[in-house]
DOGUPA-821531 format. One record per residue (C-alpha): residue in one letter; x, y, z. Coordinates in pm, whole numbers, padded with zeros to 5 digits, always signed. Example, Ala and Ser with C-alpha at 12.3 -4.5 7.8 and 13.67 -1.06 7.14 Angstrom:
<pts>
A+01230-00450+00780/S+01367-00106+00714/
</pts>
This chain:
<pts>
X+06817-01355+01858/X+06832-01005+01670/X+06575-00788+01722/X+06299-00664+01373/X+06510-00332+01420/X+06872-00509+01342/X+06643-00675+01066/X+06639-00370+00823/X+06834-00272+00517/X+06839-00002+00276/X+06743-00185-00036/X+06973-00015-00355/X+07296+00148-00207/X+07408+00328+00112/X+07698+00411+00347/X+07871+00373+00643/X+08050+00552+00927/X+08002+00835+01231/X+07655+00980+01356/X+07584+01356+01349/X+07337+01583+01481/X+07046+01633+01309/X+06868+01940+01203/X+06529+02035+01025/X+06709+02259+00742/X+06668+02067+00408/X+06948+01944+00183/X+06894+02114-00149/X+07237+02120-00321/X+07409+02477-00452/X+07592+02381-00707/X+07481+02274-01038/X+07711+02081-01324/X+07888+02343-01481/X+08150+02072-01684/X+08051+01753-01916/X+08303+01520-02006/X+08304+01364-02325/X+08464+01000-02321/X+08734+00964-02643/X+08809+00601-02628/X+09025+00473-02898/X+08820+00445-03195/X+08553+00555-03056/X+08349+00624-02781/X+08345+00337-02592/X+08192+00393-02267/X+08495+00334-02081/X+08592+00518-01734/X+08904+00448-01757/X+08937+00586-02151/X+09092+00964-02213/X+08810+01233-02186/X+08800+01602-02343/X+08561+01861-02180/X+08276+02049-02400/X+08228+02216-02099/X+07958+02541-02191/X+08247+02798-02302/X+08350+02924-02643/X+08640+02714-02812/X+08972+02860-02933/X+09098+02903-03281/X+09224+02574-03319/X+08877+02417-03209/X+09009+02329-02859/X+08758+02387-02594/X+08937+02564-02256/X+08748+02565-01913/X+08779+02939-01753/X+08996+02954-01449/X+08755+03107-01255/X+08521+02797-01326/X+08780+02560-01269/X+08898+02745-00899/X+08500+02744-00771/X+08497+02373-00883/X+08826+02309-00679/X+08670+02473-00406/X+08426+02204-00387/X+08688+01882-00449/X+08707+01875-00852/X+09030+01904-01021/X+08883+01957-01398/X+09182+01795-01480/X+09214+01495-01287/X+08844+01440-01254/X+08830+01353-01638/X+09121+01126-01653/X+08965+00943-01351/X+08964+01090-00999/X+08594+01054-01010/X+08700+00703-00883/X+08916+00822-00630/X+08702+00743-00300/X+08949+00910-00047/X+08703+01006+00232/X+08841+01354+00190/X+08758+01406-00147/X+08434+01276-00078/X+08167+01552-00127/X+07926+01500+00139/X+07780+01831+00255/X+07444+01973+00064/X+07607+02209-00108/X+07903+01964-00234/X+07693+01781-00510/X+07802+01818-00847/X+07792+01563-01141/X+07988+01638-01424/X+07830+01456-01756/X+08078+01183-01869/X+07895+01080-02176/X+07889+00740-02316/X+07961+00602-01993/X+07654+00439-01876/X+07661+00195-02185/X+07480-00097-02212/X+07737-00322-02074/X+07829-00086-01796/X+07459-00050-01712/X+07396-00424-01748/X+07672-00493-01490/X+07557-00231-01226/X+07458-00435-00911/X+07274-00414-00587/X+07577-00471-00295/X+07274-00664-00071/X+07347-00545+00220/X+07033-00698+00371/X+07008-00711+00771/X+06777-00951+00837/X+04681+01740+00729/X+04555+01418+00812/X+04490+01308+01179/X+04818+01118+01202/X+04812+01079+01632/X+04751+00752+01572/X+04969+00679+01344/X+05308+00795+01595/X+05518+00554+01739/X+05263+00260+01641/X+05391-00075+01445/X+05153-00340+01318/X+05192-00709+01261/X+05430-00798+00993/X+05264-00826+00669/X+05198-01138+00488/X+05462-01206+00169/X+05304-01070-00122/X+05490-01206-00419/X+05574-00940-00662/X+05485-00970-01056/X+05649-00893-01335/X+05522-00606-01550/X+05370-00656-01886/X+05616-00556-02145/X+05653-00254-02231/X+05694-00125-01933/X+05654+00206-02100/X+05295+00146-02217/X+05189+00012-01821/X+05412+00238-01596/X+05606+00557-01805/X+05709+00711-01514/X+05945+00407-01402/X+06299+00376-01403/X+06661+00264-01292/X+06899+00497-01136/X+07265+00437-01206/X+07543+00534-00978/X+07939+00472-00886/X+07980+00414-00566/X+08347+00310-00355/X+08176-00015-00379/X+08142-00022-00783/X+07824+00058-01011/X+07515+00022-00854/X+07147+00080-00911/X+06857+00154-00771/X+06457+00266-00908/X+06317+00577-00959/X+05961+00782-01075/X+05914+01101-01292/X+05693+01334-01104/X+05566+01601-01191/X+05718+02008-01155/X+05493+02259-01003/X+05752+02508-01194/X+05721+02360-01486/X+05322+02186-01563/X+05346+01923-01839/X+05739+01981-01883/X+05940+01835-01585/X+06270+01675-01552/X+06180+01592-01152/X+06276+01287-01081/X+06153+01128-00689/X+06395+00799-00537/X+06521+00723-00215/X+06831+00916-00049/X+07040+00638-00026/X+07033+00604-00350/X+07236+00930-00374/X+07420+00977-00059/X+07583+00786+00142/X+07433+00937+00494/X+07622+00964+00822/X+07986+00906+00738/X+07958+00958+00333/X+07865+01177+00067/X+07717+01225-00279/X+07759+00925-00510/X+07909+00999-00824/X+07813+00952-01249/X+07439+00960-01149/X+07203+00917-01431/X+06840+00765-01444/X+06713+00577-01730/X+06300+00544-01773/X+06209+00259-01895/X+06476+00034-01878/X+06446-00220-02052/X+06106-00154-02206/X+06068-00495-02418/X+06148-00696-02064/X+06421-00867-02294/X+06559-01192-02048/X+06923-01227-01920/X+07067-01387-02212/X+06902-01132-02498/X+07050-00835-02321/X+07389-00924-02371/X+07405-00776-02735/X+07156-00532-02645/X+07196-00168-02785/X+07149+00152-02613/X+06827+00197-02785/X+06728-00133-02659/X+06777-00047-02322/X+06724+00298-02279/X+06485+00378-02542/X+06393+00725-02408/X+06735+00807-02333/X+07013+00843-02016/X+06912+01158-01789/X+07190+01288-01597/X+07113+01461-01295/X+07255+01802-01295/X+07125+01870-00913/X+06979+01662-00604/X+06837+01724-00317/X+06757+01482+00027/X+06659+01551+00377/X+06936+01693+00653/X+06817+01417+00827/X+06924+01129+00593/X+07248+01284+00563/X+07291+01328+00946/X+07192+00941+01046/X+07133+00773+00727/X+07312+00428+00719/X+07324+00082+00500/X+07057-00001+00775/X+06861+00266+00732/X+06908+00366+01049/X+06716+00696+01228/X+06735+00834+00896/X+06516+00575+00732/X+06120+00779+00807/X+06342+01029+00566/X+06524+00826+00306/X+06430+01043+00021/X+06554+01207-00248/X+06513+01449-00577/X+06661+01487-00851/X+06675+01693-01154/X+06806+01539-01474/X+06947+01666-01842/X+06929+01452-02122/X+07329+01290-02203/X+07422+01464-02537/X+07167+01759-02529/X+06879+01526-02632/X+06558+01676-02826/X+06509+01996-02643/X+06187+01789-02463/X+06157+01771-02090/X+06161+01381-01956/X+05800+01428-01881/X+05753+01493-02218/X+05995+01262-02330/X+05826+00964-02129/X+05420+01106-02167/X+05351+01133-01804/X+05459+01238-01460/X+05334+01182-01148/X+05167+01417-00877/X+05320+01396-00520/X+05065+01364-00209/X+05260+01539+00080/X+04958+01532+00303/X+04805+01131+00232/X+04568+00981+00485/X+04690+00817+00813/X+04790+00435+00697/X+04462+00268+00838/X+04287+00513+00578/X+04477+00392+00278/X+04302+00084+00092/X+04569+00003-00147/X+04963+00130-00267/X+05129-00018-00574/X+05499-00044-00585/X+05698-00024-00896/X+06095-00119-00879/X+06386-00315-01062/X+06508-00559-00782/X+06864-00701-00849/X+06896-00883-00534/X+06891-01246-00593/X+06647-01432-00661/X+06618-01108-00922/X+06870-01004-01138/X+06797-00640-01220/X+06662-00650-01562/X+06341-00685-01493/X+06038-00435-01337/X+05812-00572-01084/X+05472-00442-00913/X+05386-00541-00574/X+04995-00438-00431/X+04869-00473-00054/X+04731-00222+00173/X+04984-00048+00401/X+05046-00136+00771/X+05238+00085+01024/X+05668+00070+01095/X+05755+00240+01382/X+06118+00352+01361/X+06151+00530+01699/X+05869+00710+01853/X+05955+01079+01772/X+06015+01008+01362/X+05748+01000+01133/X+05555+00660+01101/X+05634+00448+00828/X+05490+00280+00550/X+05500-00092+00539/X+05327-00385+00281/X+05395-00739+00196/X+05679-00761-00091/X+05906-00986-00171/X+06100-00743-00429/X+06463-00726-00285/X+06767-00490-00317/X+06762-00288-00676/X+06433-00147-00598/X+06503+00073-00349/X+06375+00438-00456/X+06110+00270-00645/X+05752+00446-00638/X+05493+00385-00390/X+05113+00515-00568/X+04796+00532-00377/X+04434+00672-00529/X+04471+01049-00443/X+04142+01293-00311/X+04074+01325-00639/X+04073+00959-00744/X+04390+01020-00930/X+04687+00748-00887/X+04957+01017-00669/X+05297+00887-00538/X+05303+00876-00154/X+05651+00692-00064/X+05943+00531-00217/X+06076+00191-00107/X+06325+00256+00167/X+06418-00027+00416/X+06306-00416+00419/X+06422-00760+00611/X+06680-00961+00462/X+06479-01221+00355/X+06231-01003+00178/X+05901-01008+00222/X+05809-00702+00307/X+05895-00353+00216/X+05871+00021+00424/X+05886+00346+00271/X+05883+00686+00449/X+05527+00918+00482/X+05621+01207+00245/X+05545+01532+00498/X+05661+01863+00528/X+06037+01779+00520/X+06005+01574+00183/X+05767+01901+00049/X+06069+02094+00130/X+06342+01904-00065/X+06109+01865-00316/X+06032+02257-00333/X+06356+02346-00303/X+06495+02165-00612/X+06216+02253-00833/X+06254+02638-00719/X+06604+02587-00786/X+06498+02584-01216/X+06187+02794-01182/X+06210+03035-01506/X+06432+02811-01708/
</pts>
């Protein structure tokens, strides 16, 4: 019989292959997008990856309206695995583990626009992959009883009007298009206008043996009217993403998840998380998402020790079956302790029975000030469902979390 630990999966998307050393140093990335990709389909824009592209990319045009891409732009953008040219007739597909960006300061995301359309987002999936300055001392090393199944509930349509700062994460993957949840938190850089946007790091690299996933873009509110299986297939954009698709233009996760991260979670799971920083597809309204969605969420980085925490709600889309990824769910219990191994950070842990699709989704406790703060993102949970863990945001999370939001501080 398998052991609880051979029990856990990342639930949204992850990655397989070789262990490294860890270190402490954070993962902020150093490049931003400096290229957007326009799909041309015939007729029009259809949304297809596979359909010619032309680059607006942020230079002036020529004479005869054709837009041109600086060599000196296109050589730094080679030195980090993108071919300008190739990437926008398809090589974003191309999954050869040497093209695949993996270290921090690989990540870059070129906008393709038009190609998370509603089909495309519709038919994003969850792989499953499922395995079966507070006193924290007591907290270390310590695991409690497995929680009781809590079942989760749908949320009250629209989702906008209950939870605004909820979302779904779309990515490509060597596996295909997959999906996983997200929250809009707030930017100490930027009060009342952020474009910070807190999920788990396997929902945007691979870990140990892979790198950064590809076309990411995160869409709040999905599906705001909680229209069922069979009305989304004509479903427009507007339908589905009624306050727009975000691309992120940077990311950030911990050196840990990308030194032992795995589709297990693995040691990497007490830091499977992950920020990102998103522009609106097409230039949007000149808003910020948090103005764009009405709200953003605080981040406690020092919550109480779990026997101190009465209650956490957890938001997130789960596609796993019996879900199908349309819908957003809430699950509420009071925390319990997951021990990972005895030198990592204690985890989160309540009863859930929200599956793979939710991973990244928000965890929200009462903060000191009475105020609902996120405090973890789901992370890891047994193939059956049933319950859910998600990592104590410390000092590491702080500093991926500082890092990217430094990264736009004056823009």
């Amino acid at each position: 019989m398998r052991s609880e630990r051979m029990m856990l999966t990342v639930r949204g998307e992850g990655g397989r292959g070789a262990r490294r050393r860890s270190t402490p140093a954070l993962a902020a990335v150093a490049l931003a997008s400096v290229l957007a990709l326009t799909a041309t389909g015939c007729g029009s824009g259809s949304g297809n990856p596979d359909a010619n592209t032309q680059s607006p990319a942020p230079v002036a045009s020529e004479g005869d309206g054709k837009i041109t891409i600086p060599d000196d732009i296109k050589d730094r953008l080679k030195e980090h695995g993108i071919d300008v040219d190739k990437w926008k007739d398809g090589a974003w597909k191309d999954w050869d583990r040497e093209d695949w960006l993996r270290e921090a300061q690989d990540y870059i995301n070129p906008i393709i626009e038009g190609l998370w359309d509603p089909q495309r987002m519709r038919q994003a999936e969850d792989p499953d992959r499922g395995l079966q300055e507070s006193d924290l001392s007591g907290d270390q090393g310590v695991t409690d009883p497995e929680p009781a199944p809590v079942d989760a509930k749908a949320v009250s349509p629209t989702y906008h009007a209950n939870v605004p700062e909820a979302g779904k994460v779309f990515f490509d993957s060597p596996e295909g298009t997959m999906v996983c949840s997200a929250t809009v938190v707030a930017d100490p850089a930027h009060p009342g206008k952020s474009n910070l946007v807190w999920t788990a790091g396997h929902c945007v690299h691979a870990g140990r043996s892979g790198g950064w996933y590809r076309n990411l873009a995160f869409v709040p509110s999905y599906n705001d009217q909680a229209l069922a299986a069979e009305g989304l297939v004509g479903a427009t954009e507007d339908e589905l993403a009624p306050y727009g698709v975000w691309w992120a233009d940077w990311a950030g996760t911990s050196e840990q998840w990308i030194a032992q991260g795995g589709p297990t979670g693995g040691d990497g799971a007490p830091y499977d998380f992950a920020v990102i920083h998103v522009t609106p597809e097409g230039g949007g309204t000149g808003k910020s998402l948090e103005e764009t969605v009405g709200s953003a969420l605080p981040i406690d980085f020092a919550a109480p020790a779990v026997p101190r925490v009465e209650s956490i709600t957890v938001s997130g889309y789960p596609a796993a079956a019996p879900f199908d990824g349309e819908t957003l769910y809430q699950c509420q219990d009071r925390p319990g302790r997951l021990s990972i191994n005895a030198s990592a950070p204690t985890m989160y842990r309540i009863g859930c029975t929200m599956t793979g699709g939710s991973s990244g989704g928000g965890w929200v406790a009462q903060g000191a000030d009475g105020e609902p703060a996120l405090v973890s993102n789901i992370s890891i949970g047994p193939v059956n469902a049933g319950w859910l863990a998600g990592p104590r945001l410390g000092e590491v999370a702080e500093g991926v979390y500082d890092s990217v939001s430094r990264k736009f501080t004056g823009e």
